[in-house]
C-alpha positions in Angstrom: 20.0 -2.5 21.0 22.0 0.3 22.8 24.3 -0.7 25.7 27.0 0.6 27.9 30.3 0.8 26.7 32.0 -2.2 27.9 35.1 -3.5 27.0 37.4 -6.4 28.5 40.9 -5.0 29.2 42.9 -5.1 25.6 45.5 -7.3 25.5 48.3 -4.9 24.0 46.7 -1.6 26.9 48.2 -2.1 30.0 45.5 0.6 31.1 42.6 0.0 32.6 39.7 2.3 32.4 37.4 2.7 35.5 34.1 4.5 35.0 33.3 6.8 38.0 29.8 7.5 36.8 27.9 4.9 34.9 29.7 5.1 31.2 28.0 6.2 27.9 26.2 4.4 25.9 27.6 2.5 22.7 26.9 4.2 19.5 28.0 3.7 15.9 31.3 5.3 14.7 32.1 4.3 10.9 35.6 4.6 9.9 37.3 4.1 6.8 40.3 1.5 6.2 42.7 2.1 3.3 43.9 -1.4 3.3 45.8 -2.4 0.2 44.7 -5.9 0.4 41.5 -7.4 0.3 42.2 -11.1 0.5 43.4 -13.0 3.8 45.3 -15.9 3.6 43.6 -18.9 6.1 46.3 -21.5 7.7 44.4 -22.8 10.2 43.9 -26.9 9.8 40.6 -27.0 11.2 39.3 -24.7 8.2 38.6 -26.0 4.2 39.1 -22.3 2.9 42.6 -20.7 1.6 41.4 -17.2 1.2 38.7 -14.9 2.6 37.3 -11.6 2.0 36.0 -9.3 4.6 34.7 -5.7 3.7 34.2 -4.8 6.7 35.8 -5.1 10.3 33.8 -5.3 13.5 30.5 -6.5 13.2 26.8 -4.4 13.8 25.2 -8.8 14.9 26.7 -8.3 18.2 26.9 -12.0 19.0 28.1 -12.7 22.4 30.1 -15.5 21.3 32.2 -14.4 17.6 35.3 -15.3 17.6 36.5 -12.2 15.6 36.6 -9.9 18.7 40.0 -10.3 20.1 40.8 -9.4 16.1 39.4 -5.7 17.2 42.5 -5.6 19.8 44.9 -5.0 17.2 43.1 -1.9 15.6 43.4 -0.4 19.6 40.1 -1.0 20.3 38.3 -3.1 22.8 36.5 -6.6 21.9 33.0 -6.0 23.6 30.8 -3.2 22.7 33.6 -1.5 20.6 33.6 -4.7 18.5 30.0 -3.8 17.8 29.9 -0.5 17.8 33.1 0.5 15.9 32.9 -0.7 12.0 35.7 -0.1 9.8 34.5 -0.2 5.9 37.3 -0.8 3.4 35.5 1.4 0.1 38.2 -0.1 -2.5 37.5 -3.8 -1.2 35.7 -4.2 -5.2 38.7 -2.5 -7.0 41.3 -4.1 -4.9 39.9 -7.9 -5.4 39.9 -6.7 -9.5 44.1 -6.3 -8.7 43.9 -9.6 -6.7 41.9 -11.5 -10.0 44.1 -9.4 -12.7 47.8 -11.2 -11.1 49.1 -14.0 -13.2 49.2 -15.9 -9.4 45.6 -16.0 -8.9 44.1 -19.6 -10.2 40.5 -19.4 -9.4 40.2 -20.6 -5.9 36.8 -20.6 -4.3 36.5 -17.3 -2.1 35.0 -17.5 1.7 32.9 -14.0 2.1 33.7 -13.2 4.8 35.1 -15.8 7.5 35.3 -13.2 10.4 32.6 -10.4 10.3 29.4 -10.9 8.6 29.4 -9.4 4.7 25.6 -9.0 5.1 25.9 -7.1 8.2 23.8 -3.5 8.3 26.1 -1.3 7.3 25.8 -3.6 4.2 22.6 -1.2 3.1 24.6 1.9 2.8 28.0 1.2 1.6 26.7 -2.0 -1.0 30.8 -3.7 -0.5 29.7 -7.2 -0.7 28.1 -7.3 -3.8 30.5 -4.4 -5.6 32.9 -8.1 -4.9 30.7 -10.6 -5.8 29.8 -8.4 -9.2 33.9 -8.8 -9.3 34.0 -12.5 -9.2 31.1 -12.5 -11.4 32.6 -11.1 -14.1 35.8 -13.0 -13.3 33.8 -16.6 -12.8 35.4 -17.2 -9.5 34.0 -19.6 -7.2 32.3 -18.0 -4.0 31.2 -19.4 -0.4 29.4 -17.2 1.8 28.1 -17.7 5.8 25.9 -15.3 6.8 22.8 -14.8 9.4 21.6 -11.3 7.2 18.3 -11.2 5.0 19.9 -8.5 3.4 21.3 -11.3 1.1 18.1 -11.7 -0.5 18.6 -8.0 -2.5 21.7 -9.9 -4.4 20.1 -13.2 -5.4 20.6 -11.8 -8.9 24.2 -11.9 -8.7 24.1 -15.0 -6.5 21.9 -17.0 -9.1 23.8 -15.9 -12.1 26.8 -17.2 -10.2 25.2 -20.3 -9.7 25.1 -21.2 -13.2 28.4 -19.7 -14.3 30.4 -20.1 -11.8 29.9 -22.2 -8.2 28.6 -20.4 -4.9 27.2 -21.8 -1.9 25.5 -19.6 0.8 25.6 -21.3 4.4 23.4 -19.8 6.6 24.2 -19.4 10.6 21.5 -20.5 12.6 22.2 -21.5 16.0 19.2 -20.6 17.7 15.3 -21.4 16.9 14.3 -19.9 20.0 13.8 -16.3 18.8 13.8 -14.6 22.0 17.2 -16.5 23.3 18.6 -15.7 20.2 17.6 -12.0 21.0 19.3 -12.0 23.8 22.8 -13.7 22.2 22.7 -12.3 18.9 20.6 -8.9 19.4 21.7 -7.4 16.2 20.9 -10.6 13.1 17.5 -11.0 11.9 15.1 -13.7 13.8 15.6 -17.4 13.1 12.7 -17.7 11.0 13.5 -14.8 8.6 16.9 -16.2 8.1 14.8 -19.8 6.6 12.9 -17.1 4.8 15.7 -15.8 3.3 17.4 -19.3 3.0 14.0 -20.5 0.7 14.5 -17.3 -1.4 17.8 -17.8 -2.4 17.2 -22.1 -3.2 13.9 -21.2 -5.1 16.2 -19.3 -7.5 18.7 -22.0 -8.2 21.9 -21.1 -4.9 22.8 -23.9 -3.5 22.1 -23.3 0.3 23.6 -25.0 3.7 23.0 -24.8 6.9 25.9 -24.0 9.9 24.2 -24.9 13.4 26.9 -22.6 15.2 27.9 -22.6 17.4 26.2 -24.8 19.9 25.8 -23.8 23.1 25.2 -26.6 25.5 22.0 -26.1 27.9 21.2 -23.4 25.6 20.4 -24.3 22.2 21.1 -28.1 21.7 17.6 -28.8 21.9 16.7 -26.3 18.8 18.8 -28.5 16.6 16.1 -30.8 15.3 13.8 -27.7 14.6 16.6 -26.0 13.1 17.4 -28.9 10.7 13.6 -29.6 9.5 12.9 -25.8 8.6 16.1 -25.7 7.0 15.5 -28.6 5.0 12.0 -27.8 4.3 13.7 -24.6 2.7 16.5 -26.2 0.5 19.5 -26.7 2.3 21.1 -30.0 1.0 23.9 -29.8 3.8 24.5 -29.2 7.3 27.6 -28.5 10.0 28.1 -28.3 13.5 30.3 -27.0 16.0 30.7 -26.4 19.8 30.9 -22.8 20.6 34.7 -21.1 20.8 35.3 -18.3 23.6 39.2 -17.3 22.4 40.2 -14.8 24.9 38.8 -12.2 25.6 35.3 -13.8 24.4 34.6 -15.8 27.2 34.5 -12.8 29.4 32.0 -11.2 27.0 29.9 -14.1 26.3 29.8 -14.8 30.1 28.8 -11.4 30.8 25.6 -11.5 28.3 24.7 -14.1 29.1 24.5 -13.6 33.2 22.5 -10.2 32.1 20.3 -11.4 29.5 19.4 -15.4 30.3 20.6 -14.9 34.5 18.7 -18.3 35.7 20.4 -20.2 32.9 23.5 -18.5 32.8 25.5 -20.7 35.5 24.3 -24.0 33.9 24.8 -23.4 31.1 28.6 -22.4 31.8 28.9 -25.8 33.8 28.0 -28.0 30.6 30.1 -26.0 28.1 32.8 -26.4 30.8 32.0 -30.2 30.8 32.4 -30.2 26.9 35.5 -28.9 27.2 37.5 -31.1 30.3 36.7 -28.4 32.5 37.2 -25.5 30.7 35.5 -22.6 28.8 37.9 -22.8 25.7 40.0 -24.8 24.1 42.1 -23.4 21.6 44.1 -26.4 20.1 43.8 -27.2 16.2 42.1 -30.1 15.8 40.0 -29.9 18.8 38.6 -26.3 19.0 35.5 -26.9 17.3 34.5 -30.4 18.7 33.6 -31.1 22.6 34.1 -34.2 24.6 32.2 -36.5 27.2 28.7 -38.1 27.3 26.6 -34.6 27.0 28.6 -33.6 23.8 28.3 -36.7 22.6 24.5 -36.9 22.4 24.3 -33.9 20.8 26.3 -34.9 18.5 24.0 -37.8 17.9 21.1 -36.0 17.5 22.8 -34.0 14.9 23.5 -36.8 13.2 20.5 -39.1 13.1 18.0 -35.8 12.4 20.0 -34.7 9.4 20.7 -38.7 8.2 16.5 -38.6 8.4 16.2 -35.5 6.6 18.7 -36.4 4.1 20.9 -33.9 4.5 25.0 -34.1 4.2 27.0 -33.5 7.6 30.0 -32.1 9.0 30.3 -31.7 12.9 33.6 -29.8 13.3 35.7 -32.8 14.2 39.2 -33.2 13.1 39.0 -36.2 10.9 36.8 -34.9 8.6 38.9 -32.0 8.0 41.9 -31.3 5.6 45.2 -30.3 6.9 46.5 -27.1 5.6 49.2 -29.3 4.0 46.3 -30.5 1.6 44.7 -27.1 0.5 46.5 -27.3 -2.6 45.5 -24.6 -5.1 42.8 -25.7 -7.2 44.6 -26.6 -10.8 43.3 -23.8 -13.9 41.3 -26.6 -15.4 39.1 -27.8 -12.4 38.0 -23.6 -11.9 35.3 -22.1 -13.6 37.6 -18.7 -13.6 38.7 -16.9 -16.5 39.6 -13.3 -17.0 37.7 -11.2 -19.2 38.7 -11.4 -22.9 40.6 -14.6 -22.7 39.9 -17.3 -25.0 39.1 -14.6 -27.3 41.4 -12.2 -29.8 41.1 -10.2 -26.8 43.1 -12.0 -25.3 46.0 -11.5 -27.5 46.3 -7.9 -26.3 46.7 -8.8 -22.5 
């Protein structure tokens, strides 16, 4: 889905740039990073994951709503249609996690793919970074977590299921929407709801453990797709579910405001005014511990509803709120023992050459 360049002014450009005619349209530009590190550290309290891995940067999805565009400020580029538009790849992400495995330091904690951009996004096809890693931690045995609203994840359920059984990984999928041609609108790059379930059944049917995250919720948009949601996913495998209130940090809220006044323009407004009710009267809240959770009678129901459907479906819960999640303090790094990880040739006479 082509669009005009449009880009909320960058935090770190005091410039401005007015278009005198109507501006270009967005097209792809792929550019290489030479990071030297593949892993990122997470401190956030609100999150259960220590480390991530991200291949690429920017995202093809487009989603109105991520919360990784304000990430694209620092790279000097903008967080709307540049966020989509602009990829970086990172071509030594499966040699540099080898480094990251090979250090004495590493114990075997489970790794989130990707926690800002999706790892399954298009440019996935052509560049094949996501599985060149999870081959890595294959042949390493470390645990893997991966969120994702691709298909394309169904061309590595040999990896995935072999991981499965000799390792742990869990695939949560992102469906937020049932609604196909809403989610159109939001999301115009991901694959249809339905083809995500699709993919979802593919991937339980050969032994991954599958989860569903219905995220984020957009009140007056897609609570009422969260029983459907919940039932197909169920139908296809998932044994768990999560749920959290949409986050506009930044400059977000002026690109999800934006779609959604172009794409969804008798909704738009009242939809704003409940997500504003969510949040005491604002679009965002960015404190830990309430970010991901809403407040007041609406939020509340939905929050109900989330609950009773997946208590009759059987399937485990997690909404987002504070109690239910860790502080940092207690992401302690999971002992040798408890870790299915070992490096190849130890426990062997391997072994004794280093």
């Amino acid at each position: 889905m082509l669009r005009a360049i449009a880009n909320p002014v960058a935090r770190f450009d005091a410039r401005e740039l007015v278009w005198e005619v109507p501006p270009d349209l967005a097209r792809l530009t792929v550019y290489e990073d030479d990071t030297r590190s593949i892993l990122s550290k997470n401190e956030s309290p609100d999150l259960w994951h220590r480390w991530s891995l991200n291949p690429y940067r920017g995202c093809m999805h487009a989603c109105a709503y991520c919360y990784a565009r304000p990430t694209h400020e620092y790279l000097g580029f903008g967080a709307g249609t540049d966020h989509d538009t602009k990829i970086l790849v990172k071509p030594r992400a499966a040699a540099l996690l080898r480094e990251e495995f090979d250090h004495r330091a590493w114990l075997g904690e489970t790794i989130l793919f990707s926690g800002n951009t999706d790892c399954y996004q298009p440019l996935e096809y052509r560049w094949g970074l996501t599985r060149a890693c999870l081959e890595v931690c294959l042949e390493y045995r470390n645990p893997v977590a991966i969120i994702t609203k691709a298909a394309l994840i169904e061309r590595d359920v040999d990896v995935l299921a072999r991981l499965a059984t000799e390792a742990k990984v869990q695939v949560v999928f992102s469906v937020p929407f049932w609604d196909a041609d809403v989610a159109r609108a939001i999301e115009p790059g991901t694959p249809s709801p339905q083809r995500r379930v699709e993919a979802m059944r593919r991937l339980h049917e050969a032994g991954v453990p599958v989860a569903v995250n219905v995220a984020p919720v957009i009140p007056g948009l897609n609570d009422r797709d969260i029983p459907a949601i919940l039932r197909a996913c169920a139908e296809a495998g998932a044994g768990h579910a999560a749920m959290i209130l949409v986050r506009l940090p930044g400059p977000v809220e002026e690109v999800f405001s934006a779609r959604l006044r172009a794409t969804l323009p008798t909704r738009a407004e009242g939809v704003l005014a409940r997500l504003a009710r969510a949040r005491e009267g604002r679009l965002q809240e960015a404190r830990f511990g309430e970010r991901m959770s809403g407040h007041g009678e609406e939020w509340a129901a939905t929050k109900q509803l989330f609950e009773l459907t997946c208590r009759r479906l059987g399937l485990r819960t997690h909404t987002g709120e504070s109690s239910a999640t860790p502080s940092f303090a207690d992401k302690k790094a999971e002992p040798v023992a408890g870790s299915t990880f070992r490096r190849p040739g130890t426990g062997t006479q391997l072994g004794l050459f280093g």
